[in-house]
TIMARGU-907493 format. One line per field, with one value per residue (C-alpha): chain; x, y, z; residue number from 1. Coordinates in Angstrom, 2 decimals, always signed. Layout:
N
c: c(A;...)
c1: c(X;...)
c2: c(Y;...)
c3: c(Z;...)
k: c(NUM;...)
REM end
This chain:
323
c: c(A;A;A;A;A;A;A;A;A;A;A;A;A;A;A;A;A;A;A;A;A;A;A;A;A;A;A;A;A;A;A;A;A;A;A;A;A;A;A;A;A;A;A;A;A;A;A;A;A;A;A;A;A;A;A;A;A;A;A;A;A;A;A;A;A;A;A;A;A;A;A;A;A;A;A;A;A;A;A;A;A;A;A;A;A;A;A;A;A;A;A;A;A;A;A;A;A;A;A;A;A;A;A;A;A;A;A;A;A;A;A;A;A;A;A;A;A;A;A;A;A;A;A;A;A;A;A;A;A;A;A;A;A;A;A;A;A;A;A;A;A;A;A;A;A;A;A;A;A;A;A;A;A;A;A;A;A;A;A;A;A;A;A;A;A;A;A;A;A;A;A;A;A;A;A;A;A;A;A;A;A;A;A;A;A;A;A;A;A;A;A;A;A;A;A;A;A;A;A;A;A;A;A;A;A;A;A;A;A;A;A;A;A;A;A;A;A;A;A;A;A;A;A;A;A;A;A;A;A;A;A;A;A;A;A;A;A;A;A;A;A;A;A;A;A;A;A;A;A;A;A;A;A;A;A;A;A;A;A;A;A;A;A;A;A;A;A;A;A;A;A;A;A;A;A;A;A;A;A;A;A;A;A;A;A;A;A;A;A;A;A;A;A;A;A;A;A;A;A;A;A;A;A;A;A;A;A;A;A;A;A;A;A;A;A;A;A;A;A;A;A;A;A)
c1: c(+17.93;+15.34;+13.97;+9.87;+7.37;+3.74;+1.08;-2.21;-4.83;-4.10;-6.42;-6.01;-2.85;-1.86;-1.42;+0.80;+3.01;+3.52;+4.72;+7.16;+8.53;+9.35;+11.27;+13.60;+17.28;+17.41;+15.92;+12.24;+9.44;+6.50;+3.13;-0.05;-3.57;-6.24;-9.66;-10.95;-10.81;-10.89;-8.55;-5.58;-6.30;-5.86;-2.73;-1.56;-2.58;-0.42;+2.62;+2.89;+2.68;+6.40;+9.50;+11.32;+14.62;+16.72;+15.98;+13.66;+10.92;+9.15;+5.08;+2.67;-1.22;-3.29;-7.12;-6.62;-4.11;-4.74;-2.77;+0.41;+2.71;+6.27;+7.14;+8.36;+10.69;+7.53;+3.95;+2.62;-0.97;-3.27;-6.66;-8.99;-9.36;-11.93;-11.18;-7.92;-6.52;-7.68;-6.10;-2.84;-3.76;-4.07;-1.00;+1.12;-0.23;+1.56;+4.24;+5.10;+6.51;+7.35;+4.65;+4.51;+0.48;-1.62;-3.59;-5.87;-4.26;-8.08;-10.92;-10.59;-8.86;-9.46;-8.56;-5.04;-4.02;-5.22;-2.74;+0.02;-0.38;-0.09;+2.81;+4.40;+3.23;+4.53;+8.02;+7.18;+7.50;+5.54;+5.81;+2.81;+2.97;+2.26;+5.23;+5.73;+9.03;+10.88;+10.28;+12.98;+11.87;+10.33;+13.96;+15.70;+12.59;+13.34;+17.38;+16.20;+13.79;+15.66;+16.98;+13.14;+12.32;+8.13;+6.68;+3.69;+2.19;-1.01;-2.42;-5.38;-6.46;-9.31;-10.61;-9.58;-10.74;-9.74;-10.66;-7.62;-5.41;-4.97;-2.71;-0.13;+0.14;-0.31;+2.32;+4.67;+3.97;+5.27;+8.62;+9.17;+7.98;+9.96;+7.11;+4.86;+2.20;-0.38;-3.69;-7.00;-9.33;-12.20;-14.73;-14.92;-15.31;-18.20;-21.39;-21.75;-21.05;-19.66;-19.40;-15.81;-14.98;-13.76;-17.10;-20.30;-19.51;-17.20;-17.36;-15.56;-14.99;-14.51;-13.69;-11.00;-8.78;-6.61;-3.47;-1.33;+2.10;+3.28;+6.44;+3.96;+4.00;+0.93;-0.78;-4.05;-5.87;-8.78;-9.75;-12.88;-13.91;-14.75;-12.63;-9.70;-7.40;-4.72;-2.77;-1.29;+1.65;+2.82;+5.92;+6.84;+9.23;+9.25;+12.20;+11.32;+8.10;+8.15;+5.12;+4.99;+2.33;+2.41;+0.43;+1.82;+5.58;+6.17;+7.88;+9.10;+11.23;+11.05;+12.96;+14.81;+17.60;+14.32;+12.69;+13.96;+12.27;+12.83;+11.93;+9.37;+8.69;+6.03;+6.45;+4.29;+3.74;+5.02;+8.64;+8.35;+7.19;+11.21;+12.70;+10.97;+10.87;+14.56;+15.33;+13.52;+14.67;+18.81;+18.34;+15.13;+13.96;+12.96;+12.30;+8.14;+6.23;+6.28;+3.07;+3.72;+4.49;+1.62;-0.81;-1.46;-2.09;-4.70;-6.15;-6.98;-8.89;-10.79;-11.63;-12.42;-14.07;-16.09;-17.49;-18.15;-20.60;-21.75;-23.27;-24.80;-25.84;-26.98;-25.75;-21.97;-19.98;-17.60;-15.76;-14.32;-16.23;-12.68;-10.64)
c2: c(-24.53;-22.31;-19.59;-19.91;-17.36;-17.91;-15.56;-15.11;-13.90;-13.67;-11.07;-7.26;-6.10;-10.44;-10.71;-7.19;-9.07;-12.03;-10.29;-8.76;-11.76;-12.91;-10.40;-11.03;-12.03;-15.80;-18.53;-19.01;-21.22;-19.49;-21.19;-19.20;-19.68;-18.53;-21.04;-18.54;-19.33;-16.09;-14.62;-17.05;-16.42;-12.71;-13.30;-15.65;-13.51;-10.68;-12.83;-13.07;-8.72;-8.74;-9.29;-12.33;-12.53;-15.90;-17.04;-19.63;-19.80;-23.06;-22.02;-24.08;-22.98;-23.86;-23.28;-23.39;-22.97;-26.19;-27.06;-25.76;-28.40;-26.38;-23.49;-20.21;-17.80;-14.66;-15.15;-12.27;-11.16;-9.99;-10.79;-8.35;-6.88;-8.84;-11.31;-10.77;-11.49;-14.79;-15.75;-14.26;-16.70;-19.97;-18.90;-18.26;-21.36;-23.85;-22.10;-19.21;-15.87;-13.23;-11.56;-8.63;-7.88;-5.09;-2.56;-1.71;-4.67;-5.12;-3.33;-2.48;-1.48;-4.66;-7.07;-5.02;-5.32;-9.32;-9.53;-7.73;-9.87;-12.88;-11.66;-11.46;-14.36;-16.77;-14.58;-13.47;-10.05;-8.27;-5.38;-3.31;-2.77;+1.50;+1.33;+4.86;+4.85;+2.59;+5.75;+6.59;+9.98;+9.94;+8.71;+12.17;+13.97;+12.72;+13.40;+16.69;+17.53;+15.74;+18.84;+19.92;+20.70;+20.27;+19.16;+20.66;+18.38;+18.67;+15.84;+16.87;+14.19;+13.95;+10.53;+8.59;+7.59;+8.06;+4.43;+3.03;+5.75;+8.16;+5.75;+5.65;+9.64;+8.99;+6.60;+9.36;+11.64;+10.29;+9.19;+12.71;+13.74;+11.34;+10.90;+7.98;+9.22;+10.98;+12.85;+13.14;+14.92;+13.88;+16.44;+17.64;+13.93;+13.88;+13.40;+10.70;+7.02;+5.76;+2.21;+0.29;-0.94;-4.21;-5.35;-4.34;-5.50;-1.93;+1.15;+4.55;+8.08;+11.40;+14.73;+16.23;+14.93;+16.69;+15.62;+16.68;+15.50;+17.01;+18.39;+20.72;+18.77;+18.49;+16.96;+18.16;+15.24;+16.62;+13.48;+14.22;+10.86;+13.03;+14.68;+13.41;+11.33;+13.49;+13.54;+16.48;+16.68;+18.89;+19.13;+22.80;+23.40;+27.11;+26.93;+25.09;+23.87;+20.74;+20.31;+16.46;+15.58;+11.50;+11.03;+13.40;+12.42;+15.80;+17.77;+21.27;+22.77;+26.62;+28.21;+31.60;+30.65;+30.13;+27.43;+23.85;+21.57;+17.52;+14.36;+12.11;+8.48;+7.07;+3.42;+0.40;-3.03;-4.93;-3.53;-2.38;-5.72;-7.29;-5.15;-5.33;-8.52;-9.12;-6.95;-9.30;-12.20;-10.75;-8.43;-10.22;-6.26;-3.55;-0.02;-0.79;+0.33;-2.07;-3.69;-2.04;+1.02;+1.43;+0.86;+4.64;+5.52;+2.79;+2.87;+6.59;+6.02;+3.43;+6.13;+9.29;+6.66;+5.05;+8.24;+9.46;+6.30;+6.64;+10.00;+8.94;+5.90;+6.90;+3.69;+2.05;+1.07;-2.16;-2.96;-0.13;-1.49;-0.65;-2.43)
c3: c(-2.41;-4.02;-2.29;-2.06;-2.24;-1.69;-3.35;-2.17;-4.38;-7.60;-9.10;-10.69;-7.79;-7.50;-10.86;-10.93;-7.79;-10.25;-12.92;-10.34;-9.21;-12.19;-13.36;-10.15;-11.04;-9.22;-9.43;-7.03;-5.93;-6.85;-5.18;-6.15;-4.19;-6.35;-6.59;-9.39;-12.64;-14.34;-11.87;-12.63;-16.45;-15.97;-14.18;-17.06;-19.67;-17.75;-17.76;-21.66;-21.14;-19.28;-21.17;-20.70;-18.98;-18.79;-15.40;-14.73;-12.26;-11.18;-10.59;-9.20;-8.59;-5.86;-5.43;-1.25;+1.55;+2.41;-0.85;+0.57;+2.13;+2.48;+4.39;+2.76;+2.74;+1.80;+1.76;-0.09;+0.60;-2.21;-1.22;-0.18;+3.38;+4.32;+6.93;+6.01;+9.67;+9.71;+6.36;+8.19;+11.15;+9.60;+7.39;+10.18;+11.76;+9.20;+9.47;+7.69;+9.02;+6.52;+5.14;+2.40;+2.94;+0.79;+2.39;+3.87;+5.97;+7.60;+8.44;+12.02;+15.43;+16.96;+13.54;+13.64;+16.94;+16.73;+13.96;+15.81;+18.76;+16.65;+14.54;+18.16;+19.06;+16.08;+15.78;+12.29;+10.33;+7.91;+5.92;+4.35;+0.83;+0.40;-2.04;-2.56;-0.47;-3.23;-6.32;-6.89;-7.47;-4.04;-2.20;-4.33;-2.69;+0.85;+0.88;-0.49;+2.50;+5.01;+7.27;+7.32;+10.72;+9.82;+6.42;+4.54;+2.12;+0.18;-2.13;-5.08;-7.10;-9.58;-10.59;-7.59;-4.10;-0.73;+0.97;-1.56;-1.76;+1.14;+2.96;+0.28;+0.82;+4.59;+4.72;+2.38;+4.66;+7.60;+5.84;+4.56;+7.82;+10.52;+12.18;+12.53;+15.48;+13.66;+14.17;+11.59;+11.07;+8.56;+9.17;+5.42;+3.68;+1.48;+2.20;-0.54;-0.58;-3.28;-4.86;-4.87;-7.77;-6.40;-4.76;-3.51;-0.13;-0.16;-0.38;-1.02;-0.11;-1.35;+0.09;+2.04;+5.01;+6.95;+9.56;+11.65;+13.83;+16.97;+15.25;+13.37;+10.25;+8.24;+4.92;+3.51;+1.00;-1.24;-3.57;-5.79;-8.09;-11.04;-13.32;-15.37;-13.20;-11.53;-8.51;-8.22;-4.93;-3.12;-0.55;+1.38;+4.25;+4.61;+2.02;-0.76;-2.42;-5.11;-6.92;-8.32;-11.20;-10.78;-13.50;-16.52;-14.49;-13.97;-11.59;-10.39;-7.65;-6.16;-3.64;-3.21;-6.37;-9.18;-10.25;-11.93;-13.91;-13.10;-14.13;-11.92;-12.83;-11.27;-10.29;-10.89;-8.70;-11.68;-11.09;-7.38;-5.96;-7.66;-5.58;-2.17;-2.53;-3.45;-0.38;+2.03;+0.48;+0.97;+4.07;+5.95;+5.92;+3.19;+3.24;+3.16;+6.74;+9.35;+9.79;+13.74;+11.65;+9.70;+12.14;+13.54;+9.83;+10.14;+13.01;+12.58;+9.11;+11.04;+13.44;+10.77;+7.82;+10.89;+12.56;+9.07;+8.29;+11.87;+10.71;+7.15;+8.52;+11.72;+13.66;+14.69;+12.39;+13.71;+10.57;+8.37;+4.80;+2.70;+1.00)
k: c(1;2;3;4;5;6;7;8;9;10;11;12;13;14;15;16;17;18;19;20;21;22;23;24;25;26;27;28;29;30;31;32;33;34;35;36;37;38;39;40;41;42;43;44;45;46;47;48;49;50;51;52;53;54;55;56;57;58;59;60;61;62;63;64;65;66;67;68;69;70;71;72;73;74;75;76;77;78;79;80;81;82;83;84;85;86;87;88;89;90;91;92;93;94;95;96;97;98;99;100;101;102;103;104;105;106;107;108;109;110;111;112;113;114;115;116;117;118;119;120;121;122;123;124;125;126;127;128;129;130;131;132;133;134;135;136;137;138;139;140;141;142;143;144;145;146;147;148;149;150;151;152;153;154;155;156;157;158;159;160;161;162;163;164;165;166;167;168;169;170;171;172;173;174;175;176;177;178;179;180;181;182;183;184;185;186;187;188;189;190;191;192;193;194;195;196;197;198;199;200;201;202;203;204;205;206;207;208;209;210;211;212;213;214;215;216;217;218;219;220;221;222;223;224;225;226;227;228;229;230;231;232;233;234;235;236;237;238;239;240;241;242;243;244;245;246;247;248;249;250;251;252;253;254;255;256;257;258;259;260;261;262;263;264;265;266;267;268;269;270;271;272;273;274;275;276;277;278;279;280;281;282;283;284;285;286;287;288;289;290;291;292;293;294;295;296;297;298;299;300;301;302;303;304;305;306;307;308;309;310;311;312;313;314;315;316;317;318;319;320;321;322;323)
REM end
């Protein structure tokens, strides 16, 4: 019987997770929700981008949930953050329980710990897609540093935004770091607001956070949204430093015996999401965060992004407006 995988939202990242799965080596189900119009004809246009291989996939769109009438083996989420939780809910409610979701997963304390109580609840799994932990690169990186008794990491990136990115490096971080508990400190985000790109009903941030883990690791992120786009990263354990340019795929080692030159390839959705998924699919597991996992990371951006709003905008802030 064919495996089946559900995707959810079908737009700019849905349309990359499509193109993933189906470049996968066996024969799926694919069932897509999407009720836009211009969304599904992005993600078909995207499918004539991605060479061809001689398996064959059986699609089927959907505008609703309602729609689907057969339980899966993966739902994948790729909606926005918004009311994300009770998507989840009404998902898991008709009976599916393995769930590869985007983050930010939701937009608050209380929405997360909702969805962990109903993960427990319905027996189901999920997995959080900050994907850096399947580069290749990034696994040579992690054997390399894995004796490290702390981790120093700093992240500078031009061009970008912290509301989307800084949990990928967060969630880096702790891998390199073996440590999932994890303190922030937003004191130096800037003062400006800045528009998301995805909607008005979000928003972005610049500036510089800081963290820290009781085993004395920590990670410095400055993100400014000017400039050329760069992210620039850097690992040190009082031995060794790597310096990783994602962008220009560029990397360099130092430690007392010189310096060496390596090759980096960054990694996109389009060829990450065939794995992780093919690794749930065989193993029921993957290397990805745990939704339980990844929920320090996001509970304290709730707590730095919220405090920071609670400043500008001079009253609380319930749900974190991110996506």
């Amino acid at each position: 019987m064919l495996k089946r995988i559900i995707l959810i939202g079908c737009g700019n990242i849905g349309s990359r997770h499509l193109q993933g799965l189906m470049k996968l080596q066996h024969s799926v189900f694919i069932e897509i929700v999407e009720p836009n119009i211009q969304a599904q004809l992005l993600a078909k246009s995207r499918l004539e981008e991605i060479k061809k291989n001689n398996v064959k996939h059986e699609l089927i769109w959907h505008k609703s949930i309602s729609e689907l009438k057969n339980k899966s083996d993966l739902v994948i989420i790729a909606t926005n953050a918004k009311n994300r939780v009770n998507l989840i809910e009404k998902t898991l409610k008709l009976g599916h329980k393995r769930f590869l979701v985007e983050k930010i997963v939701c937009q608050s304390n209380q929405e997360y710990e909702k969805l962990l109580l109903l993960m427990k609840k319905f027996n189901a799994k999920g997995w959080v897609n900050t994907n850096r932990k399947y580069f290749k690169s990034y696994q040579k990186i992690n054997k390399d540093f894995k004796n490290s008794k702390y981790i120093h990491m700093s992240v500078f990136s031009e061009g970008s935004v912290l509301g989307t990115n800084a949990i990928h490096y967060l969630d880096l971080f702790c891998w390199l770091a073996k440590e999932n508990q994890i303190k922030l400190d937003g004191e130096f985000l800037s003062k400006k607001l800045l528009k998301n790109k995805r909607s008005d009903k979000f928003i972005e941030f610049s500036g510089n956070i800081n963290g820290f883990t009781k085993n004395g690791s920590c990670i410095s992120l400055k993100f400014s949204d000017y400039g050329n786009e760069l992210h620039q990263v850097k690992i040190y354990n009082g031995e060794k430093v790597t310096s990783i340019n994602e962008l220009k795929e560029e990397a360099y080692s130092v430690n007392r015996n010189g310096m060496k030159n390596f090759k980096f390839k960054f990694e996109h959705v389009s060829s990450l999401t065939t794995k992780i998924v093919n690794d749930i699919l065989t193993n029921d597991d993957c290397l990805l965060s745990s939704l339980q996992d990844s929920y320090q990371i996001h509970k304290e951006l709730f707590r730095i992004f919220n405090q920071h709003l609670k400043k500008i905008l001079k009253r609380n802030v319930r749900l974190c407006p991110i996506t």
